[in-house]
C-alpha positions as CSV (number, residue, x, y, z in Angstrom):
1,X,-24.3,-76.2,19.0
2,X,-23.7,-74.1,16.2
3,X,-20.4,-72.5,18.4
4,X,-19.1,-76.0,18.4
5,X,-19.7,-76.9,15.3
6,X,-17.6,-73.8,13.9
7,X,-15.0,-74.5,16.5
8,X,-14.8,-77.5,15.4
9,X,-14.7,-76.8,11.7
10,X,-11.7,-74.4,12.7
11,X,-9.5,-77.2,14.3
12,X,-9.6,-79.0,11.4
13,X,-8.8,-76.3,9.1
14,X,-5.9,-75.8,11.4
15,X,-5.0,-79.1,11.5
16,X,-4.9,-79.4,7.7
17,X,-2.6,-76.3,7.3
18,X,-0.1,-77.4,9.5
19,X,0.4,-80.5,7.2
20,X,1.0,-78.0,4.7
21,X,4.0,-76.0,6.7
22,X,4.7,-73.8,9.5
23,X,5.2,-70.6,8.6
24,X,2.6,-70.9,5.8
25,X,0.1,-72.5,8.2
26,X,0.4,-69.5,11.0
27,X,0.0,-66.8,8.1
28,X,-3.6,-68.6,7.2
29,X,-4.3,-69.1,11.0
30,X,-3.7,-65.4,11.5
31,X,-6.0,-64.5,8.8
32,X,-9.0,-66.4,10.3
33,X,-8.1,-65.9,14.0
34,X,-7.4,-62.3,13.7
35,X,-9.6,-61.1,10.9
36,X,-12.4,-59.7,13.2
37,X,-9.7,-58.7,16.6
38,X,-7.8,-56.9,13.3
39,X,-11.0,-54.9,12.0
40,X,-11.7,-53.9,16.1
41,X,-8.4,-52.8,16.0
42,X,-8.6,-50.4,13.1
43,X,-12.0,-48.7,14.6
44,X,-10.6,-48.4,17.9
45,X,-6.9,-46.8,16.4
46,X,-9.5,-44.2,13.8
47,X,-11.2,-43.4,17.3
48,X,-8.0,-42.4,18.8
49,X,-9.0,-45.2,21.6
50,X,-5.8,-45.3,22.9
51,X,-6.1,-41.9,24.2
52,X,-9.5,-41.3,25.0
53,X,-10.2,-45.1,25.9
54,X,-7.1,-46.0,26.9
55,X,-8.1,-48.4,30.0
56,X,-9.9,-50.9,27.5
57,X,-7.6,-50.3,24.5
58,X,-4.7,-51.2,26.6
59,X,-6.9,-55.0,27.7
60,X,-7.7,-55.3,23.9
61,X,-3.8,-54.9,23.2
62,X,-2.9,-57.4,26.2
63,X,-5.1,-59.5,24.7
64,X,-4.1,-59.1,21.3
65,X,-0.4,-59.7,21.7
66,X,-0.9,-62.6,23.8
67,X,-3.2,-64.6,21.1
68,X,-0.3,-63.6,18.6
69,X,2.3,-65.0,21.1
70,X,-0.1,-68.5,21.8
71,X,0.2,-68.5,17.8
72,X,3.8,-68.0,17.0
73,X,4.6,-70.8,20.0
74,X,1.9,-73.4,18.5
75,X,0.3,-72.9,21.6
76,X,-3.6,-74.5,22.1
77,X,-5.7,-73.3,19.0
78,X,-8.5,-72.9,21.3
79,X,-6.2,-70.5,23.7
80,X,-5.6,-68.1,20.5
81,X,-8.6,-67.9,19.6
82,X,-10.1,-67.0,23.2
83,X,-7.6,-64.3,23.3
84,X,-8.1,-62.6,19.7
85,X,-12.0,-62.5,20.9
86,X,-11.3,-61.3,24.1
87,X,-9.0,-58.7,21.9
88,X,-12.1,-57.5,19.8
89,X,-14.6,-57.4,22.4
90,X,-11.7,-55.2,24.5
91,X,-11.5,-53.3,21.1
92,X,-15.1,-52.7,20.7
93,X,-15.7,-51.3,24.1
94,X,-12.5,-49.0,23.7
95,X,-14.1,-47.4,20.1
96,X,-17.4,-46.9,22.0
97,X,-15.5,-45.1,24.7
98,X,-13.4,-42.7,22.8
99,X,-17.0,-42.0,20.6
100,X,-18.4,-40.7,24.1
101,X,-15.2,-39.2,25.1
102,X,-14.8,-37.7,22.1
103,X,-18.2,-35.6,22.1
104,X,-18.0,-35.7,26.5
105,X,-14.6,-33.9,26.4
106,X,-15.0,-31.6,23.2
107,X,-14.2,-28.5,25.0
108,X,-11.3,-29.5,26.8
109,X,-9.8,-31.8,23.7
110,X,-9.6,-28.1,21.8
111,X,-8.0,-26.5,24.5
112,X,-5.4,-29.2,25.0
113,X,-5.2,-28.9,21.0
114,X,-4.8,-24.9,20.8
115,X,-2.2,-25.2,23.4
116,X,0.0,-27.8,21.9
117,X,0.2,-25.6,18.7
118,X,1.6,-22.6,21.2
119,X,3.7,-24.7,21.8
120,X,2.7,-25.3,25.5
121,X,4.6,-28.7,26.3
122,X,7.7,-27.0,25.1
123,X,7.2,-22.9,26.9
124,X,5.1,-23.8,29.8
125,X,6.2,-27.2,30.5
126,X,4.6,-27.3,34.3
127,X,1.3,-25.9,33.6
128,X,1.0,-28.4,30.6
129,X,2.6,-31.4,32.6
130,X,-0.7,-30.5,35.1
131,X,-3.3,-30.4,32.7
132,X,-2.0,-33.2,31.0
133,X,-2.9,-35.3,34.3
134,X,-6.1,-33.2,34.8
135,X,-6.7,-34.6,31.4
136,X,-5.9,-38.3,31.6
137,X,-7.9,-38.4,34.8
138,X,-10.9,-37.4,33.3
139,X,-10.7,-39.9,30.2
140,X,-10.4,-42.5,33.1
141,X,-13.5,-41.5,34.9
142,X,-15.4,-41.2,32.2
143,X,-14.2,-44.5,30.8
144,X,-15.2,-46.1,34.5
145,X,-18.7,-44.4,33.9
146,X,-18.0,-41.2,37.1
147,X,-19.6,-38.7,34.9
148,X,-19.6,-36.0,37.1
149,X,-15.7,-36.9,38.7
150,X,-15.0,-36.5,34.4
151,X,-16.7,-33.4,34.1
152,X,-14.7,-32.0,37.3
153,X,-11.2,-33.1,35.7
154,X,-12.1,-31.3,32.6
155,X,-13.4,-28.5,33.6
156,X,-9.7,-28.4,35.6
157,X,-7.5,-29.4,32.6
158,X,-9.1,-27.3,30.4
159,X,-8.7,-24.1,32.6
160,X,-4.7,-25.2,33.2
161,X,-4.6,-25.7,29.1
162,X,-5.5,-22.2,28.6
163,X,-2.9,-21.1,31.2
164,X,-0.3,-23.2,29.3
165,X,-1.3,-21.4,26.1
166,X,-1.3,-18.2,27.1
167,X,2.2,-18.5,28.9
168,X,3.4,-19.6,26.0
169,X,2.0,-16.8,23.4
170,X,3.5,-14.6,26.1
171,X,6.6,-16.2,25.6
172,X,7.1,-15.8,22.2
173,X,6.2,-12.1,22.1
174,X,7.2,-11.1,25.3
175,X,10.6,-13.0,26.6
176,X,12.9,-11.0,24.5
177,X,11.2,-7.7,25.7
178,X,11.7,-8.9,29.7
179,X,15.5,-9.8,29.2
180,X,16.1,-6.5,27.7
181,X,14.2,-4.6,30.8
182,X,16.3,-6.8,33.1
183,X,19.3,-5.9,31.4
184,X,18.3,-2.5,31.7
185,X,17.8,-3.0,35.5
186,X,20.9,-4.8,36.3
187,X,22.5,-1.6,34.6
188,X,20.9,1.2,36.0
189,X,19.4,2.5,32.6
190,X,16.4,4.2,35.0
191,X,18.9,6.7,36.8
192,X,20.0,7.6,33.0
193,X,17.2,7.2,30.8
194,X,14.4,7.1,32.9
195,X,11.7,8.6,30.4
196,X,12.5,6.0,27.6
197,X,13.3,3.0,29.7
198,X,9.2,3.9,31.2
199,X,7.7,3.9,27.8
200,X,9.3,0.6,27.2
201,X,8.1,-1.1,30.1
202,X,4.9,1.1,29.3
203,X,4.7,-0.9,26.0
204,X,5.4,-4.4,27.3
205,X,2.3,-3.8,30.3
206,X,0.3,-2.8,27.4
207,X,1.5,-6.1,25.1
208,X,0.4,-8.1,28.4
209,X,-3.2,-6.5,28.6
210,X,-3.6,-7.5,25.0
211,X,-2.5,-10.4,24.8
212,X,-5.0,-11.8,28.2
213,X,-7.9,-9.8,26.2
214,X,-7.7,-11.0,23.0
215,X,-4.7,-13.8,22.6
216,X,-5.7,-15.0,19.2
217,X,-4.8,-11.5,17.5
218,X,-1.2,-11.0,18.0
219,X,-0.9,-8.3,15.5
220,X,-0.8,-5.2,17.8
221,X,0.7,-7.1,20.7
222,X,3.4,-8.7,18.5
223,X,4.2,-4.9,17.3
224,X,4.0,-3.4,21.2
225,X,6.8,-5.6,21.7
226,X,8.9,-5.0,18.9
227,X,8.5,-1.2,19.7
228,X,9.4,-2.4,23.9
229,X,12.6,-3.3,22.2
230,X,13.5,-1.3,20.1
231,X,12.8,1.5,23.3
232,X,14.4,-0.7,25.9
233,X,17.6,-1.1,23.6
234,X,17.4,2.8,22.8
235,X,17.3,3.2,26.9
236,X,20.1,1.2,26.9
237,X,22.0,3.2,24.1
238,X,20.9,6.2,25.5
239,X,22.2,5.7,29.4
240,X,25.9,4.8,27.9
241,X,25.6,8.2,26.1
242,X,24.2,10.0,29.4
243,X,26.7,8.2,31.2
244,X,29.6,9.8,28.9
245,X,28.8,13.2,29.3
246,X,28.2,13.2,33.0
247,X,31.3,11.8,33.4
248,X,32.4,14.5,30.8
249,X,34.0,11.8,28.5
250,X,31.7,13.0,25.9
251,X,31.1,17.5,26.0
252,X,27.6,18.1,25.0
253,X,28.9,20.1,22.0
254,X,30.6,17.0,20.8
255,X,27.4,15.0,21.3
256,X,25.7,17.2,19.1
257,X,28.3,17.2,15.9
258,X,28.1,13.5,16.5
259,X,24.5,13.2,16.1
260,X,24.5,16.1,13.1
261,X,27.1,14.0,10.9
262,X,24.4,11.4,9.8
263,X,22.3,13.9,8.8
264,X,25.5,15.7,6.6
265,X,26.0,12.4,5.2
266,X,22.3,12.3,4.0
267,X,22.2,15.4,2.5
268,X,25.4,15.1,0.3
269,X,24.0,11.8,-1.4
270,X,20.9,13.9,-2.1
271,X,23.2,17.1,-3.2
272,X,21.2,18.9,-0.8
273,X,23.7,22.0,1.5
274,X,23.3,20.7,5.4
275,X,22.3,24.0,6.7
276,X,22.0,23.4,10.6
277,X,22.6,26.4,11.5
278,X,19.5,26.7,13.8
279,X,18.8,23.2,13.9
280,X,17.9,20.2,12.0
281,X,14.6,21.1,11.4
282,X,14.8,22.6,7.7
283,X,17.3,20.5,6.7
284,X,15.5,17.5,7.8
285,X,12.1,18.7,5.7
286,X,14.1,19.1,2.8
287,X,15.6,15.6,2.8
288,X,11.3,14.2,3.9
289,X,10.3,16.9,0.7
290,X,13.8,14.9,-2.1
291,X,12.5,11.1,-1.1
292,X,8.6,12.4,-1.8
293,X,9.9,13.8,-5.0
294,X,12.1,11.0,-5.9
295,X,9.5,8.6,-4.9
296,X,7.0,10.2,-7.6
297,X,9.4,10.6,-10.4
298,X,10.5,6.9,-9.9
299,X,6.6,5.8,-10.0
300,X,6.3,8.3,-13.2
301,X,9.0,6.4,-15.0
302,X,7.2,2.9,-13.6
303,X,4.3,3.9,-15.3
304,X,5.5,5.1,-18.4
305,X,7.9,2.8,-19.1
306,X,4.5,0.1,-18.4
307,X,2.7,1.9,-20.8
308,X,5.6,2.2,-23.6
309,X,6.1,-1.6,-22.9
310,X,2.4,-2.4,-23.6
311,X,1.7,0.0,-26.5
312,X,4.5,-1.6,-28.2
313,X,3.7,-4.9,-27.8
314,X,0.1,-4.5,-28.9
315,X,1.2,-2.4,-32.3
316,X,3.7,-5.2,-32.9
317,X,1.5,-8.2,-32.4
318,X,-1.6,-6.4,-34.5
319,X,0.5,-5.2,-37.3
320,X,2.1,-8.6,-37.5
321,X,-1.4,-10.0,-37.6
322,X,-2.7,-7.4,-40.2
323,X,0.2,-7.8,-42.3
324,X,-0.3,-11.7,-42.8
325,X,-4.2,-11.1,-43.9
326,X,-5.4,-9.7,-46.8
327,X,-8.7,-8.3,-46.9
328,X,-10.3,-5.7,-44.7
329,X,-6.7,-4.3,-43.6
330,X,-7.6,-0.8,-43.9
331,X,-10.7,-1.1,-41.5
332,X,-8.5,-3.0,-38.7
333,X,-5.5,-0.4,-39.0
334,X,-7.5,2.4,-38.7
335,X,-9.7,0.6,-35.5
336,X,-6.2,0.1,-34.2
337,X,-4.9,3.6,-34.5
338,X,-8.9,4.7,-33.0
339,X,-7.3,2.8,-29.9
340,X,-4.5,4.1,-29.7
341,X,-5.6,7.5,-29.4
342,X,-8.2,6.4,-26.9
343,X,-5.4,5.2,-25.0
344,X,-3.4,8.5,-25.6
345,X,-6.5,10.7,-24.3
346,X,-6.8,8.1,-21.2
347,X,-3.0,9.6,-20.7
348,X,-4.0,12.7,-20.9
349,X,-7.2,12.7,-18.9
350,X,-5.0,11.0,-15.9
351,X,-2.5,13.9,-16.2
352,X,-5.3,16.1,-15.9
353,X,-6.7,14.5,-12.3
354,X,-3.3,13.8,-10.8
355,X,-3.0,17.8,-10.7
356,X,-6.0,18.0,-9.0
357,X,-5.3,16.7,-5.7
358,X,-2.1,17.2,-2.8
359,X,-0.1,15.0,-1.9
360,X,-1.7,15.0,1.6
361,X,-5.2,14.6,-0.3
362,X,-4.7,11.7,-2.6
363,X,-2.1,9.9,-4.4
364,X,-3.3,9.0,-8.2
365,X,-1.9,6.2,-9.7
366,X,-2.5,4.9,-13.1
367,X,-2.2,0.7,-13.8
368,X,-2.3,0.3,-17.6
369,X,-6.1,2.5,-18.5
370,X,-7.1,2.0,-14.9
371,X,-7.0,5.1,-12.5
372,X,-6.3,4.5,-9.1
373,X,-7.0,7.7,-6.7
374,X,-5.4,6.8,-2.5
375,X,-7.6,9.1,-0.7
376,X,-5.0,9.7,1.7
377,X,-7.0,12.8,3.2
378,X,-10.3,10.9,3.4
379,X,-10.5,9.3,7.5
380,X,-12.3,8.0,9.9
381,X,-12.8,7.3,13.6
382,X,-11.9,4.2,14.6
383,X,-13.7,1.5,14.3
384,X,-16.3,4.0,12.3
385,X,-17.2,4.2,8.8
386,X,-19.7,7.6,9.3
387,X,-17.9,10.0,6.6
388,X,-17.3,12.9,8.4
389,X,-17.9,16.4,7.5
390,X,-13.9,17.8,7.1
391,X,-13.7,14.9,3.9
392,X,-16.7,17.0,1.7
393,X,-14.0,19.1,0.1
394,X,-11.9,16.4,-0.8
395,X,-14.6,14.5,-1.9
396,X,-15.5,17.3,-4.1
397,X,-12.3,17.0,-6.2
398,X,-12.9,12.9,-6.4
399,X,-16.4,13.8,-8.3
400,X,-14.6,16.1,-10.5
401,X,-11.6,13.8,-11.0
402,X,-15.0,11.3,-11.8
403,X,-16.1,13.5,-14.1
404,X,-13.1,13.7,-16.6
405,X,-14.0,10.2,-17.5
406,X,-17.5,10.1,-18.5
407,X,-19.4,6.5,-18.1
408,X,-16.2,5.4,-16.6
409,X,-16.8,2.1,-14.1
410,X,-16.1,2.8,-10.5
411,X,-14.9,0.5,-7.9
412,X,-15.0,1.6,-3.9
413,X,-12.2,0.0,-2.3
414,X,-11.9,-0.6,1.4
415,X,-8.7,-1.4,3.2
416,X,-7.8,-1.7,7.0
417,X,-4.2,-2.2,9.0
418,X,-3.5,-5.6,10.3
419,X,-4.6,-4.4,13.8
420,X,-7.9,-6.5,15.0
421,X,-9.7,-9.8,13.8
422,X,-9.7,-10.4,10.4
423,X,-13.8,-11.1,10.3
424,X,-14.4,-7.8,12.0
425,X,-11.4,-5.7,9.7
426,X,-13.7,-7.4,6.7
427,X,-16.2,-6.1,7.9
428,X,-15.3,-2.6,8.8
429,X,-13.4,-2.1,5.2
430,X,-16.5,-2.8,3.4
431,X,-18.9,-1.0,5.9
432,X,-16.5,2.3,5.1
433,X,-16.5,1.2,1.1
434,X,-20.7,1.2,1.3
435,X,-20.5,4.6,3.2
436,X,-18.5,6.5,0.3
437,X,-20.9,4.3,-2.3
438,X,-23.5,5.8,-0.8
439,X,-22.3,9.3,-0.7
440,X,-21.6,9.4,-4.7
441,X,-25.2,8.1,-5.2
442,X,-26.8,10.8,-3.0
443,X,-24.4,13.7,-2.9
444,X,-22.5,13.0,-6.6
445,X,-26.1,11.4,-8.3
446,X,-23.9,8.8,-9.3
447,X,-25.7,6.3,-10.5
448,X,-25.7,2.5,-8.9
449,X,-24.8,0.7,-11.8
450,X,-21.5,2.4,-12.2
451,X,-20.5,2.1,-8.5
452,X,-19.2,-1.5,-7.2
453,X,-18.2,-1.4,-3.1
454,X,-15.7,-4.3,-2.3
455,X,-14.0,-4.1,1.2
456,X,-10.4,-6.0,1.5
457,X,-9.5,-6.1,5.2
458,X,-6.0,-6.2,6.2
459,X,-5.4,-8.3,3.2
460,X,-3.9,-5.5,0.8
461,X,-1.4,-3.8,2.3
462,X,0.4,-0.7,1.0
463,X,2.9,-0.9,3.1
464,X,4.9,-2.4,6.8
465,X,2.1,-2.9,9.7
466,X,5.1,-2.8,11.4
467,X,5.2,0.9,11.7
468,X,2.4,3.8,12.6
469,X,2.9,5.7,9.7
470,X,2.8,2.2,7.3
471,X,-0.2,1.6,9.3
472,X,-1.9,4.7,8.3
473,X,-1.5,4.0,4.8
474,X,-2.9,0.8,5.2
475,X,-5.9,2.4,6.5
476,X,-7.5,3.9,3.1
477,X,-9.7,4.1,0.8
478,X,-8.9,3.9,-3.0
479,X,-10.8,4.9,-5.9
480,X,-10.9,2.4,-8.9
481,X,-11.6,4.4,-12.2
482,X,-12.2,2.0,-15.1
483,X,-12.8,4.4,-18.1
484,X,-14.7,3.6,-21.0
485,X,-11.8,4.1,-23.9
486,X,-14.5,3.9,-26.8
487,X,-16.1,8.0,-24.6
488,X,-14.9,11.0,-26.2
């Protein structure tokens, strides 16, 4: 009764609006017609329905367009509104669907998600194209209520998404390594360059074996390919050359000057005499032993010229500022030139420790009255943090670099390479921060309130993770001296 009566009630609300115009009268019908049909709509769409429901959502949308059509023809009032119902009701079921889906296919719904962003459907097209249906045959089980046909389907699709993604990772890293090695093959680099064209495809097996361990840290598989290029295109470089002088285009004596002018070249831009007369070997020292040098005089000028900056900045603001007050101007002047000796001492005191150490022990860098000491000489195993018993010595010179800043604040830094998961390189840099914290408490009688152990990861780097040797020197620890300016 109470159905008819708001039928009813409808038809003449419909009948009154379409005294009042067309176009006007369909955009009120709409709104009553539609208004619950349009709110199923929205759950269903927020439910992403039409993918993980899409049997239903695709009746409610029949449904849906045809009470819209009925509307825009002045069709039967009763006809559109059978259809928007059916449209909600079709709606309705398609929300509660996708919910279930949603939590039924979690697993597979990630995997189909971590592959799209390798970009699967665009470097592993088949594979992706199967899980795809693997995929859309599941939703339609489990939408028909065939629980365990769904769980079959995903377990499938998301076995083939995983394939997808890994092909793809491997063809973003790997492809341009496998084109070189083909190249090499189709030229015959192995007769020529056997030894280098091995290590390259050495490098790209071991990328591979990386990449199906672990293929959410590219960092060490992404660099095994870069250096599977750089040896394949060396192979490459090196068979032409082989080539030349077998086919005595090229003496072996000329090879050599060729290979010994780069090096002359070098050594007059550094004024340094290219003595090769037994080999490169000195020379080339003495070119590694100018950059070191030139490397710390241009980081001695950094630093003084920071200094010179800051010192003058602070005298000009203060003696600007003492200059406009009155009173009490003797006190601040002298407190300011008390400062500046502290700071002039600090100076000195860094002088003092920067003498103490080799270059292979430490580098000491100074960052305004902050001492910085790179324990270059301080290692450990990998994957360690156990201090281990060749770093005493050097750790020796660190307490007595500690102690030329008495009270100073002291802050342990840890630091890894890029190589490894970022959670577990956290964790290593601070386990090897805690182990030296706890060697100047025990061995140094440091006490705990001046130590502070902060581990950084991979996310400080010194310098390229590109390289072994930049790696290396990611792979430290570094000494934070905060001195007290106001000790004697």
């Amino acid at each position: 009764m109470a159905v008819q009566q708001r039928f009813v009630r409808c038809v003449l609300i419909a009948t009154l609006l379409l005294g009042l115009g067309n176009a006007y009268a369909q955009d009120e019908l709409r709104k009553t017609f539609f208004k619950e049909a349009d709110a199923a709509k929205a759950s269903a769409d927020n439910a992403n329905a039409q993918l993980l429901a899409p049997r239903s959502y695709s009746r409610g949308m029949d449904e849906y367009k045809d009470a819209e059509l009925a509307l825009q023809r002045g069709r039967n009032i009763e006809t559109v509104r059978t259809n928007a119902a059916d449209a909600a009701r079709y709606f309705t079921t398609a929300t509660t669907a996708a919910d279930l889906a949603a939590t039924a296919l979690a697993q597979v719904m990630k995997s189909r998600q971590d592959a799209a962003n390798a970009r699967a459907p665009e470097l592993s097209a088949e594979i992706w194209d199967q899980a795809q249906r693997k995929f859309g045959e599941a939703i339609r089980l489990l939408e028909r209520g065939d629980l365990k046909g769904s769980k079959r389907r995903d377990i499938e699709a998301t076995s083939l998404y995983r394939d997808a993604e890994l092909v793809a990772i491997k063809a973003q890293y790997l492809s341009e390594t496998r084109q070189l090695l083909a190249q090499a093959d189709r030229a015959r680099v192995g007769r020529y360059a056997p030894i280098t064209l091995g290590q390259a495809k050495q490098l790209l097996a071991d990328a591979e074996r990386e990449l199906n361990e672990n293929r959410y840290d590219t960092d060490l598989p992404r660099n095994l390919a870069r250096q599977a290029n750089y040896e394949a295109k060396h192979a490459i470089y090196l068979s032409e050359v082989v080539r030349k002088v077998r086919d005595r285009d090229l003496t072996p004596e000329q090879l050599v000057l060729q290979w010994e002018k780069p090096l002359r070249d070098v050594s007059g831009a550094a004024d340094i005499v290219p003595d090769m007369e037994d080999g490169p070997d000195r020379l080339a020292a003495e070119l590694v032993a100018y950059i070191e040098m030139t490397n710390n005089e241009n980081q001695a000028l950094g630093q003084e010229n920071s200094e010179n900056e800051m010192r003058l900045s602070e005298m000009e603001e203060e003696m600007t500022a003492l200059d406009e007050r009155l009173g009490g101007a003797t006190v601040e002047r002298a407190a300011l030139v008390q400062r500046l000796e502290a700071q002039a001492r600090v100076k000195e005191q860094f002088e003092q420790v920067e003498k103490m150490f080799t270059a292979a022990e430490a580098r000491v860098f100074r960052e305004a009255n902050t001492i910085i000491l790179r324990l270059n000489g301080l290692t450990f195993d990998s994957g360690q943090s156990q201090i281990k018993p060749h770093s005493f010595d050097l750790l020796g010179k660190v307490e007595k670099a500690i102690d030329v800043f008495p009270r100073s604040e002291l802050i342990i830094e840890g630091h890894t390479d890029s190589f490894g998961g970022d959670d577990s390189n956290q964790k290593l840099s601070q386990e090897r921060a805690e182990s030296v914290q706890q060697y100047m408490i025990n061995a140094m009688r440091i006490p705990t309130y001046r130590l502070i152990a902060t581990g950084y990861g991979e996310t400080r780097p010194v310098a390229s993770n590109e390289t072994e040797s930049g790696r290396t020197r990611n792979r430290r620890i570094d000494i934070v001296i905060r001195p007290n300016i106001e000790a004697p």
